[in-house]
C-alpha positions as CSV (number, residue, x, y, z in Angstrom):
1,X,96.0,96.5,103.3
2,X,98.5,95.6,100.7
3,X,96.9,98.3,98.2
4,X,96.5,100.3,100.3
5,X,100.5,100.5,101.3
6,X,101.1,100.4,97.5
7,X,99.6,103.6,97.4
8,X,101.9,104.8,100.5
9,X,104.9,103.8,98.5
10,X,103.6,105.2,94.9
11,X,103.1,108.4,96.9
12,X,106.3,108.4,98.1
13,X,105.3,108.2,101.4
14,X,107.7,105.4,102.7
15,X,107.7,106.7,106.4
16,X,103.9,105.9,106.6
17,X,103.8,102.7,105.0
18,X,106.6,101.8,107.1
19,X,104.2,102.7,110.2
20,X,101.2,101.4,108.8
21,X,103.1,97.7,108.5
22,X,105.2,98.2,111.8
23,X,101.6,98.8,113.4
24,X,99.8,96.0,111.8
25,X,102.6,93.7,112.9
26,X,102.7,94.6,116.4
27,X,99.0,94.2,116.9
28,X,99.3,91.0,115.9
29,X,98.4,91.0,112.2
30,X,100.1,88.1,110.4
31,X,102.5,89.3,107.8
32,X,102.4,87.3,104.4
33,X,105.5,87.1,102.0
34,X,104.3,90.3,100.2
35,X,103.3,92.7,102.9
36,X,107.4,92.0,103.7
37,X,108.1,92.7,100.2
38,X,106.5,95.6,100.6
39,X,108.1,96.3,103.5
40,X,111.5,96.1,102.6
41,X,110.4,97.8,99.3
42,X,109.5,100.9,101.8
43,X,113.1,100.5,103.6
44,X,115.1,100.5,100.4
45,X,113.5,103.8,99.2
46,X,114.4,105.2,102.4
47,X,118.2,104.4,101.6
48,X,118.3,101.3,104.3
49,X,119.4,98.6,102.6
50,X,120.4,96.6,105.5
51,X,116.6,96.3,106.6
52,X,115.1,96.2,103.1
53,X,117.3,93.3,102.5
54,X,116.1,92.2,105.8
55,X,112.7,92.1,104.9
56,X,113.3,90.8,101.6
57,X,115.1,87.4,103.4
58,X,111.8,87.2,105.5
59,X,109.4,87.1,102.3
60,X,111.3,84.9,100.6
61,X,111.9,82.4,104.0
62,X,107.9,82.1,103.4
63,X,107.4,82.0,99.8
64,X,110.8,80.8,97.8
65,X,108.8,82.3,94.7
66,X,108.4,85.7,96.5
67,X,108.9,88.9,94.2
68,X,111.0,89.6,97.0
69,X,113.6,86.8,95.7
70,X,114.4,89.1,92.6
71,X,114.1,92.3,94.9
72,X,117.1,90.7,97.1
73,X,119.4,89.9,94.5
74,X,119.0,93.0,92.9
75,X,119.6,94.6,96.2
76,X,122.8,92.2,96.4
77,X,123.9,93.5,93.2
78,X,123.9,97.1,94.0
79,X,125.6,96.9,97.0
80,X,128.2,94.5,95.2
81,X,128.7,97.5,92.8
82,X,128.9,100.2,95.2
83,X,131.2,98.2,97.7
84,X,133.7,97.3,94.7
85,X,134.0,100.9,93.8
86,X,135.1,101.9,97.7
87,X,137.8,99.4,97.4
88,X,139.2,101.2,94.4
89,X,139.3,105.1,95.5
């Protein structure tokens, strides 16, 4: 499953990982730190920060050592950047 959304992702196919996981999950299938990794991964290259960073909270809520951890505070820091230069237009 996780390779297999990898390849979704490498594809640039973010809509059908993003189905692939949202089905998996709804039929029950558990969902490990890094299948909502790759889930927010998915949402972040679709612009939606809010739910990448979203997922990226849930990974790490299961595994503290999560690659997601580094994927949330890098997400943190963009959106610390971008929100700074609103401020000063």
């Amino acid at each position: 499953m996780k390779e297999r959304i990898k390849a979704l992702l490498d594809a640039d196919k973010a809509d059908e990982a993003i189905a692939l996981l949202e089905q998996w999950r709804s039929g029950g299938g558990a969902m490990d730190d890094r299948l909502f990794y790759l889930l927010g991964n998915a949402w972040r290259k679709k612009g939606n920060w809010q739910m990448a960073m979203n997922n990226y909270l849930e990974a790490v809520q299961l595994n503290p050592e999560s690659p997601a951890r580094q994927a949330l505070d890098i997400a943190r820091e963009i959106l610390d950047f971008y929100n700074k230069d609103m401020y000063n237009q």
